[in-house]
C-alpha angles and dihedrals in degrees: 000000000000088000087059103035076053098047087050103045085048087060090056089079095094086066109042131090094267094042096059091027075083095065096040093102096047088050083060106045098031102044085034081243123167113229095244080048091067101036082056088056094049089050105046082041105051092041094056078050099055087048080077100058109081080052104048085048086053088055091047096061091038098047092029113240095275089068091035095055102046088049089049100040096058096033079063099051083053086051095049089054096053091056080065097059094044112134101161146030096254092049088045084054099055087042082059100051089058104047097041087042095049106020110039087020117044101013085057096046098046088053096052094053084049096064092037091057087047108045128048117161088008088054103102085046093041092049094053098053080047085053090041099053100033085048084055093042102055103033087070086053097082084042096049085049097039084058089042095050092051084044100044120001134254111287092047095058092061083050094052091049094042078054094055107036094063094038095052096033102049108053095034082057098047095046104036115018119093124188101227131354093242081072092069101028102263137122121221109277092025112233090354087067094048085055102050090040091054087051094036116024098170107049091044101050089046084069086111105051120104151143120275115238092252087057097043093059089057090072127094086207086060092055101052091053087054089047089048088047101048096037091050085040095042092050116033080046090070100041083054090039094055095023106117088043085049093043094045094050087057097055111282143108133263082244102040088044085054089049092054086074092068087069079057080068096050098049097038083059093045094056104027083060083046104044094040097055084047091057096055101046108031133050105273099222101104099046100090090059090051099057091046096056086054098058084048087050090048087050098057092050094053080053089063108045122149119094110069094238080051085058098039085057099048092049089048089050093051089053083042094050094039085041101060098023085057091047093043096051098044103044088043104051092061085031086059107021105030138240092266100092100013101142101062101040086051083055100063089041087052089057101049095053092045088049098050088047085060094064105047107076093050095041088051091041095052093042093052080050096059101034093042090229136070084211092056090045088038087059089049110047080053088071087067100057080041100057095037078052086071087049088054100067099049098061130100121221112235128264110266093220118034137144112300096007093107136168114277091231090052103046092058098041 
């Protein structure tokens, strides 16, 4: 089940920020677009997407993830063909809408739950190789469609990624992917879980309980997940959206600045191994902060951009800082909220952070207008990870076992 959450999550690339960041400059030339403009079509775009989420989670739980992924999988592949059709703004926006909705969105999301239904004490450890391989996975993507766009053009290359998605994902879906371990048999962890529930009854088998979505948001430790989320998403969004303008500007290729997104891979491993032994064995309290700090950190070096080691560095602590903010939010949402209701927890969580995504390029854009430098817009967007870092440490996880949070077997006896 992890192999194919992974393999799903990875073809999501075609419709995630690096993945388009590739055909930014062929939107321009092509449709006689300014770059704000297109940053203003990503972000009305990606924001009408991310109004979807809490209702795709909701689906989930309700059609299991095996359903869910094959729906989504091929709606995608019919998303990634229209972007090569695209003439106008508007029709770029609406392109927009689809592959952010269903690629970076619910193909995402679907993945992630995966993972979450699948996992329980293994799950820190589960959620980083998830990080590890999707990271991977998608980093290649801007170098695949960089070569398929000198190949064969750019419209072509959406054709030749609206091809593969459907082919790989569908039959990898109908053939391999089960809802919840209890369809098979199984319990999460596999014998690692038996043995925990024959030492421990109570806290296995309350593998199922969780907080609706009405009480999660409730509580002050959700929100600061979703403002985690939104504010990495919205961010590091910008600096991927406008990388290879921002590179270039600071001495390098069109080629060399799409190759700076294979570091990401490297530091996104380093730190979703990391992160995700943290999660299972330490209170997970801190770790926001953490994460946080990091995408500061990540914001003060693009400020500083120059050397080439200077540029090597920047592009491993974005894959650092994406790497150990996606396994923290994800281990800790189920860790502190419960699997009960996953879906559509994991769906609030999905629009924030779409949403979010929907505002970076054109903050970063404006701003670099403004200030005259990405470097100068890049140093003040840092001040806003390192103050909800504050935040961060003030806030108490959530009780496990309160009032209406129940077990799942036992809300629908």
């Amino acid at each position: 089940m992890l192999a194919i959450a992974i393999v799903a999550g990875s073809f999501t690339g075609p419709g995630q920020t690096i993945g388009v960041s590739v055909f930014i400059n062929s939107f321009i030339a092509d449709l006689s677009l300014s770059r704000d403009s297109v940053a203003l079509a990503y972000l009305v775009g990606t924001l009408l997407g991310a109004t979807a989420m809490p209702k795709v989670g909701q689906l989930i739980d309700e059609f299991g993830i095996k359903r869910s992924q094959m729906i989504i999988a091929g709606l995608f592949g019919v998303a990634l063909l229209n972007m090569s059709l695209v003439q106008n703004w508007m029709w770029l926006a609406i392109g927009f809408m689809f592959i952010r909705m269903l690629g970076q969105g619910s193909l995402t999301m679907v993945s992630t739950v995966t993972v979450a239904l699948w996992f329980d004490q293994l799950r820190g450890r589960a959620m980083g190789l998830l990080g590890i391989g999707v990271s991977a996975g998608i980093a290649l993507t801007p170098v695949v469609m960089n070569a398929s766009i000198t190949q064969l053009g750019w419209r072509q290359a959406w054709v030749a990624a609206a091809v593969t998605v459907p082919l790989v994902l569908l039959p990898i879906t109908f053939f391999g992917l089960v809802d919840r371990p209890a369809v098979i048999g199984q319990l999460p962890d596999g014998q690692l879980s038996r043995r925990h529930l024959e030492r421990h009854p109570e806290p296995a088998a309350g593998n199922t309980w969780g907080y609706t979505r009405g009480e999660a948001i409730r509580h002050p430790a959700f929100w600061l997940l979703l403002t985690m989320v939104t504010m990495t998403s919205m961010l590091i969004t910008g600096l991927n959206f406008h990388q290879i303008d921002l590179l270039v500007q600071s001495g390098l290729t069109e080629g060399e600045a799409a190759l700076m997104f294979l570091p990401q891979i490297l530091g996104s491993t380093l730190s979703g191994f990391a992160v995700g032994w943290l999660v299972d064995r330490v209170a997970g309290r801190f770790l926001p902060a953490l994460g946080l700090v990091l995408l500061g950190l990540s914001h003060l070096l693009a400020s500083t951009l120059g050397a080439p080691w200077v540029v090597v560095v920047y592009a491993l602590s974005l894959g650092v800082t994406g790497g150990a903010t996606r396994v923290i939010s994800s281990s800790l949402l189920p860790k502190w909220f419960g699997t009960a209701h996953i879906g559509s927890l994991q769906g609030v969580i999905q629009f924030t952070g779409v949403a979010g995504s929907s505002l970076g390029p054109l903050l970063l854009s404006v701003s670099h207008g403004q200030l005259g430098s990405y470097g100068s817009a890049a140093l003040l967007l840092a001040v806003l990870p390192f103050l909800t870092a504050g935040y961060a440490l003030v806030v108490r996880p959530p009780g496990k076992q309160n009032g209406s949070h129940r077990l799942l077997s036992q809300s629908i006896d």
